[in-house]
C-alpha positions in Angstrom: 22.2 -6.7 2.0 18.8 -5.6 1.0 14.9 -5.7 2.6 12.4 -7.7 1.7 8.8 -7.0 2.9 6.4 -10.2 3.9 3.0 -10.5 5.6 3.3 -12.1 9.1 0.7 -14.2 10.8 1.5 -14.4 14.6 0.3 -15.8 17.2 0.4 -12.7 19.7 -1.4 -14.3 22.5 -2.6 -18.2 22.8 -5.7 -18.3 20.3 -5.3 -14.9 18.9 -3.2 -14.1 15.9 -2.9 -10.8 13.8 -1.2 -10.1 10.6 1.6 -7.3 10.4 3.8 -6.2 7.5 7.9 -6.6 8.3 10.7 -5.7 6.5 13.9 -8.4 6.8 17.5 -8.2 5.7 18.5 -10.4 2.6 21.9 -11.2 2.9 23.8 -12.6 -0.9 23.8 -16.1 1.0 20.0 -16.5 1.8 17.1 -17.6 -0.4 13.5 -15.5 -0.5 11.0 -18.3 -0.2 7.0 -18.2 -0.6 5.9 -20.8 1.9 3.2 -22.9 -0.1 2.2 -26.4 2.4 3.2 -27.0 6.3 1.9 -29.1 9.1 1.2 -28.4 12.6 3.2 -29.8 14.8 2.7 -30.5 18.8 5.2 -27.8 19.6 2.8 -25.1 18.0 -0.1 -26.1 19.8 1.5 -26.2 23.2 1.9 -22.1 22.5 -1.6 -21.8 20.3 -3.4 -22.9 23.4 -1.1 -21.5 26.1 0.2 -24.9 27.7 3.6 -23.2 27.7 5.1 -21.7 30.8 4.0 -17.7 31.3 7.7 -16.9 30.7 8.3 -18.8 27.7 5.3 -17.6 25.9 6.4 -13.9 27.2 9.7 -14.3 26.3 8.8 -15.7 22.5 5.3 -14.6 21.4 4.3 -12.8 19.5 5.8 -15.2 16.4 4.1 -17.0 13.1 3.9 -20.5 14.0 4.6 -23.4 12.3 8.2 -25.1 11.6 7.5 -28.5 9.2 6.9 -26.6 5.5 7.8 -26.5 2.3 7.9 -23.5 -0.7 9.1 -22.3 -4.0 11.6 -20.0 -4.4 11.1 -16.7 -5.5 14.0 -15.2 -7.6 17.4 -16.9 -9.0 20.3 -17.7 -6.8 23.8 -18.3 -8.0 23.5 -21.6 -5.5 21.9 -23.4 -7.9 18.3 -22.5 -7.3 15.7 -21.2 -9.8 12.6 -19.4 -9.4 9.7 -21.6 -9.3 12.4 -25.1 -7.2 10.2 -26.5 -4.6 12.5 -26.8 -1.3 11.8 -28.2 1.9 12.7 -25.0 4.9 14.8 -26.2 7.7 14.1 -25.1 10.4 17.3 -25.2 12.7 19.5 -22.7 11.5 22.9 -22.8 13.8 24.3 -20.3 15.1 27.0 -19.9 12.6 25.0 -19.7 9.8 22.6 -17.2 10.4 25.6 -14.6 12.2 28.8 -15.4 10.2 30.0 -12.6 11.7 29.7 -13.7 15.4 30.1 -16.8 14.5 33.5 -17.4 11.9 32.8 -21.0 11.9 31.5 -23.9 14.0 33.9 -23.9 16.4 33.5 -20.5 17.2 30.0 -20.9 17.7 28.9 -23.4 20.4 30.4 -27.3 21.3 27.6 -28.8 19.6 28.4 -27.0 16.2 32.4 -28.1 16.4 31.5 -31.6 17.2 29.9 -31.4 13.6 27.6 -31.2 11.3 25.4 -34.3 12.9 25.0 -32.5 16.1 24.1 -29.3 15.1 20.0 -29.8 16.0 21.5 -29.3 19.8 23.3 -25.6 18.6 23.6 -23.4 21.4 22.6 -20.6 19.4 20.6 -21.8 17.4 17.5 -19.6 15.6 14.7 -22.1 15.3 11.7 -21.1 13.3 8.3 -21.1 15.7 10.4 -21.2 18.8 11.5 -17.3 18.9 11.6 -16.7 15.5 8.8 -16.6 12.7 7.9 -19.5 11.1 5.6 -20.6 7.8 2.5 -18.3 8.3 4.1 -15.3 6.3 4.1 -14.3 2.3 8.1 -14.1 1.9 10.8 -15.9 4.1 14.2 -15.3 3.9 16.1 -18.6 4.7 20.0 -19.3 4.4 20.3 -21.2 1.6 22.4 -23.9 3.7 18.8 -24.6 5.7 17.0 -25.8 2.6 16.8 -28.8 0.3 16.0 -28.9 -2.9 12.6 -31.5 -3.8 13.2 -33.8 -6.0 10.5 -34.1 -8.5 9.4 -37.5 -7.1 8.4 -36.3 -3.9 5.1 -34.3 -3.8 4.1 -31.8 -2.0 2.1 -33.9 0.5 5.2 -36.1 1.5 8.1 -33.5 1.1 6.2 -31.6 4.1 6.7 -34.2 6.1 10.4 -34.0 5.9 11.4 -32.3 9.7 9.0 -35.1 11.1 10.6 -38.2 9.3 14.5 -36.2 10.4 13.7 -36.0 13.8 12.9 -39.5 13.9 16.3 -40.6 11.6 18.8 -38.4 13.8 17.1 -40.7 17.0 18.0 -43.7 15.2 21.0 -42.7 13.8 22.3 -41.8 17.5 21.6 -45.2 18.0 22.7 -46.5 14.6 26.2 -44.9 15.3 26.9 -46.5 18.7 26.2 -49.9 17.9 22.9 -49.9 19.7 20.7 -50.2 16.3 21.6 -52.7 13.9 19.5 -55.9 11.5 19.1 -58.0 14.7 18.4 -55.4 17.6 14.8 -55.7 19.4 13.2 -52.1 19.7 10.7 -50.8 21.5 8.6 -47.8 20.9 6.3 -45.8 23.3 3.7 -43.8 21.8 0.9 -44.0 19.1 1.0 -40.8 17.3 3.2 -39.5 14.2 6.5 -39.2 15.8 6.0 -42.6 17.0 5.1 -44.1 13.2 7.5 -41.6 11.9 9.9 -44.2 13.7 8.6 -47.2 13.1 8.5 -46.0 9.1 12.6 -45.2 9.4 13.3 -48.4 11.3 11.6 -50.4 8.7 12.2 -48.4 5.4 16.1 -47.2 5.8 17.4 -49.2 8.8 15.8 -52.4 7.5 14.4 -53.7 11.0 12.1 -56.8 10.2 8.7 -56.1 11.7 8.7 -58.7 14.0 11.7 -56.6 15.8 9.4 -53.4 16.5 7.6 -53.3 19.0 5.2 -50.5 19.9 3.2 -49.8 23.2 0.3 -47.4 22.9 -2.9 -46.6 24.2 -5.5 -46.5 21.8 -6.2 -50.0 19.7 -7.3 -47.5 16.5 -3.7 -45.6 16.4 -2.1 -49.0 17.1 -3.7 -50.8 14.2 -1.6 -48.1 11.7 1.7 -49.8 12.9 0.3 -52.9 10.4 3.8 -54.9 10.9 5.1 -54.3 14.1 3.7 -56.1 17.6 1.7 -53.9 19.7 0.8 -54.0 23.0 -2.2 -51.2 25.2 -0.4 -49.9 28.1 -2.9 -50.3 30.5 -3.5 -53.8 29.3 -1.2 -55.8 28.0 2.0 -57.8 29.2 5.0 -56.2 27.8 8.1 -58.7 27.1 11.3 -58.5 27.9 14.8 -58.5 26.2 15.0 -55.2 24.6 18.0 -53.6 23.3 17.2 -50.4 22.5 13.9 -48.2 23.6 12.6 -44.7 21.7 10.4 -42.6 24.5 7.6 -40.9 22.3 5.0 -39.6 24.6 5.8 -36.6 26.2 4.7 -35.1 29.2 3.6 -36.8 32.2 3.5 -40.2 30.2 7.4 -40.0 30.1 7.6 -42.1 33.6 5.6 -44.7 33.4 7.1 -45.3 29.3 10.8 -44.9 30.8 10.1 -47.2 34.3 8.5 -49.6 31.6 11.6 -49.8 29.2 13.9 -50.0 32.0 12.3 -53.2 32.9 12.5 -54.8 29.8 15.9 -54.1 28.7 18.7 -56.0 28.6 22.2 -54.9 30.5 23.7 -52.1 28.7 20.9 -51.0 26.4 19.7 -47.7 25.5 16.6 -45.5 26.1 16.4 -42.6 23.5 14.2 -39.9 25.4 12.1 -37.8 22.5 9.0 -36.5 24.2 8.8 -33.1 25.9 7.4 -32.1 29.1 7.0 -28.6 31.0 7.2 -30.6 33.6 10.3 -32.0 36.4 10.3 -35.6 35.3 11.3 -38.3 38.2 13.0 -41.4 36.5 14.0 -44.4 38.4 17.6 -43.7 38.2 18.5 -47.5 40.5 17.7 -49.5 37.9 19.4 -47.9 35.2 22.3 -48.2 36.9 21.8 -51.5 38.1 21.5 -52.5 34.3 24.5 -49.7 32.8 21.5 -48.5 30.7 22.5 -45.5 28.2 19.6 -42.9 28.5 20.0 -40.8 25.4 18.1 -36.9 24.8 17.4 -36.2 20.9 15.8 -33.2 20.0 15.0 -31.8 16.2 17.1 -32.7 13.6 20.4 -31.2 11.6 20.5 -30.0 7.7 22.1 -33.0 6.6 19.5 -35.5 7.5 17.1 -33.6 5.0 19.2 -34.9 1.4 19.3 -38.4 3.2 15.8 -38.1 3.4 14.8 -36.6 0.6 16.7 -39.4 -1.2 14.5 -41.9 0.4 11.0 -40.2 0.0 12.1 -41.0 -3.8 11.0 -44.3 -3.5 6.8 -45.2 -3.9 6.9 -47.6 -1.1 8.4 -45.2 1.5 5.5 -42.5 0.2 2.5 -45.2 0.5 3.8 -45.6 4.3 4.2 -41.9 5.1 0.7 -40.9 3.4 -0.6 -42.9 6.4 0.5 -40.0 8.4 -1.6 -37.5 6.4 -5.0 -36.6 8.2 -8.0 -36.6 6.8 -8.9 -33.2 7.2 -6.7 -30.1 5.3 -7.2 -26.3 5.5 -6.3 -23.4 2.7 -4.9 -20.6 4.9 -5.9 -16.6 3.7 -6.7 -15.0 7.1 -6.0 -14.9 10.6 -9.6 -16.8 10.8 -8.9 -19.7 8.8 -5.7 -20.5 11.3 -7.9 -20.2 14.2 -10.2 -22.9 12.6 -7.1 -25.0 11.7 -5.6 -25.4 15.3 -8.7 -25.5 17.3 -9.4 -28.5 14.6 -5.8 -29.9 15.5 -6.2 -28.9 19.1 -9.5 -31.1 19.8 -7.1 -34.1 19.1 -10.6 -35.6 16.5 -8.1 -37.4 14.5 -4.6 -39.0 13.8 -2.0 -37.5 11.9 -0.5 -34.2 10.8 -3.0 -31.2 9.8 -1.6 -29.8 6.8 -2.1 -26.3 5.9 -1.9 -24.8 2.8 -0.5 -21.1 2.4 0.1 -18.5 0.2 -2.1 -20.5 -2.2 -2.3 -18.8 -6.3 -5.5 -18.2 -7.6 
């Protein structure tokens, strides 16, 4: 085992961050990795701007942010990887991976890790990067080289980053896909406008081949809406929703999550699901008669597992699946070199003056 010494960015407070040098263990089985292009996520801002609860942010802070990116590798493995391979970071490293020690194998480690390899995003003891653990804004990471994936040299930059977004949405759908709830026929319903929301309706059309005119997506702003060029879309506020749904994804978060659940338990048929995908800080109250009245399946999905990242990767291959995801891009982008420019970058993504993910470029060459 050996150190290696990076420069972390963390967020020690909500809006203040500092730099400080670290030294981590390397062990044989990890990768050193100079992380080059991320993306804010929603989870980053709720602890940039506080909207965490005091114990949480006590409990993880201070911590670099940031937990969609991509880098280069920095030195030669004997796993394959060379210096210079782009590779996407994965952020959920189970329990078992990162303490081999504690952990023999899967089974030792938690019931979500022995159910398999699908069901590790819900490890028990899971390190996550930006939730207790540093993430992208630092000069070297060390990552086990089973949480990364190799780029192929088809995928830029600008799409690979968008890799944990586009998993998180596949794993829903795949929970689905897996029970028989998701098929060529089924009538889905989506809650939400933003860029979990198209992530969906991207995978759905792209890798589960849903025709359009099966997606259905409820929002509430008319200019988030018209991205979703295929699907029906409906304003919440305004417009009559239709019945006979089969399968619902909740994208909203927050307080939002009971009128889009009380909503898609009203339109579905007998014995369809409801995959819940928003967060909230929040006791949510859910009209638990009617889904019993109905036998609906209400379904939790959270992050995504290393094995949806090759599946992906495979698909971001193809030029049609990159011209929809570049949608997702927004149209404003920051180069990272100080504390400074990452206050700039989140109070940009925190004034909500655009759609999309804010990508940030780090660690940038001369």
């Amino acid at each position: 085992m050996t150190k290696i010494t990076t420069q972390v960015t963390q967020l020690v407070r909500p809006y203040q961050f500092e730099t400080v040098t670290k030294e981590v263990e390397k062990r044989d089985n990890d990768l050193v990795i100079r992380p080059t292009l991320a993306s804010i996520c929603a989870a980053d801002l709720r602890y940039y701007t506080g909207n965490r609860r005091k114990e949480a942010l006590k409990k993880k802070l201070p911590m670099a942010l940031m937990h969609e990116g991509i880098g280069t590798v920095e030195e030669d493995s004997e796993f394959g990887y060379r210096k210079g391979d782009r590779v996407v970071i994965v952020p959920n490293i189970p329990g078992y991976i990162h303490d081999e020690i504690k952990y023999p194998t899967p089974e030792d480690c938690c019931e979500a890790c022995k159910a398999g390899i699908h069901f590790e995003n819900h490890c028990k003891n899971v390190h996550f990067l930006s939730s207790g653990f540093d993430g992208m804004t630092q000069t070297r990471l060390v990552q086990p080289v089973l949480c990364t994936a190799k780029i192929p040299d088809e995928v830029p930059d600008e799409i690979a980053v968008l890799s944990e977004l586009v998993t998180v949405a596949y794993n829903a759908c795949q929970k689905a896909y897996s029970v028989e709830k998701l098929n060529a026929k089924s009538k889905v319903l989506i809650f939400g406008d933003g860029p979990v929301s198209y992530a969906l309706y991207a995978v759905l059309s792209h890798i589960f081949r849903l025709p359009a005119e099966n997606i259905h997506v409820v929002g509430k702003y008319p200019e988030k809406l018209d991205r979703f060029k295929k699907a029906t879309t409906y304003i919440s506020e305004e417009d009559e929703i239709p019945e006979g749904f089969s399968l619902a994804f909740e994208c909203v978060g927050g307080r939002g999550i009971t009128q889009a659940v009380d909503i898609a338990i009203n339109r579905m048929i007998p014995g369809g699901m409801i995959i819940l995908m928003g967060v909230s800080e929040e006791d949510i109250p859910i009209n638990t008669r009617d889904v019993l009245e109905k036998g609906l399946n209400l379904i939790g999905s959270s992050r995504s597992s290393r094995i949806n990242y090759k599946t992906i990767l495979e698909h971001m291959k193809d030029p049609e699946f990159q011209v929809m995801l570049s949608a997702l891009n927004s149209p404003r982008s920051f180069i990272i070199k100080t504390p400074t420019d990452l206050n700039l970058a989140f109070d940009y993504a925190a004034s909500r003056a655009y759609w999309g993910k804010v990508f940030l470029y780090l660690n940038k060459e001369a």
